[in-house]
N, C-alpha and C positions, 0 to 999 in steps of 0.2 A: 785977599787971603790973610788968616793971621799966621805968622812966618813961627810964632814962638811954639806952635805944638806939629809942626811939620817936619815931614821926616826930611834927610839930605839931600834926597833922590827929587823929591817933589821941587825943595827950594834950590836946587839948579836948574829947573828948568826954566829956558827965559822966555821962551815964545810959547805958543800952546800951537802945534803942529793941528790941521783939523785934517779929514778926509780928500782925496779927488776925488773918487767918489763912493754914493754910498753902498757897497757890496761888499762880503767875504769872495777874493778870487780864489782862495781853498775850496771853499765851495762850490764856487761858479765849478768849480774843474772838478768836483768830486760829482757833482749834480745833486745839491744839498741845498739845504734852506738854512738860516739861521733867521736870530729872536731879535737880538740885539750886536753894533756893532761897536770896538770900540779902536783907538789910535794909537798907535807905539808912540812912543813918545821921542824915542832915541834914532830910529831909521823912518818910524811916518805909515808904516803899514798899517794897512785896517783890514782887521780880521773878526770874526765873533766869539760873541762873550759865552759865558762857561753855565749861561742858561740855554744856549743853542745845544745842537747831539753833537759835534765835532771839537769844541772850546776851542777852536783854531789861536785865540791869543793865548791862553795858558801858555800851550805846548810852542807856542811861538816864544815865549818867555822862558821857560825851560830850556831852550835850545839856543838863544842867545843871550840869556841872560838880561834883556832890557828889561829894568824894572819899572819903568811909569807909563799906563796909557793914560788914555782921556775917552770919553764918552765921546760917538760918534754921533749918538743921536740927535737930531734936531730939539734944541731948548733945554738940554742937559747940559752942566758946565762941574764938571768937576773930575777930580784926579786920583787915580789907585796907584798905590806901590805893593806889589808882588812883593819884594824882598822884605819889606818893612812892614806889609800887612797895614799901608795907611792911608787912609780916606779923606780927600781934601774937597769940598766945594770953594768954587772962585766965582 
């Protein structure tokens, strides 16, 4: 990663947290499908992204405030920050 155009949130993060596995449990429990999933970065939940009908991470981020996931999917490697609106592949 280049560190010089990253936001704060991105470059603390020291490990990249990935999945246990791969599903939305909002979903699982709603009886819902999602598109894509992706990883909090701060607690490790994996929920779906805001192309799925539920955006289980947004409102996961709205409500505690963790601003970095990560891409859950297989062969994807890169990192969003919600608060900072920033896009990092690694």
């Amino acid at each position: 990663m280049n560190t010089e155009q990253i936001c704060g949130h991105i470059k603390s993060i020291q490990e990249i947290k990935h999945p246990q596995q791969l599903v939305c449990e909002e979903c699982i429990k709603a009886g819902d499908t999602w598109v894509h999933l992706r990883t909090c970065q701060t607690c490790g939940v994996t929920l779906c992204c805001d192309s799925s009908p539920n955006k289980h991470m947004t409102t996961h981020y709205h409500a505690t405030q963790h601003p970095v996931v990560a891409s859950a999917q297989p062969h994807e490697r890169w990192l969003f920050c919600y608060e900072d609106d920033a896009f990092v592949e690694y």
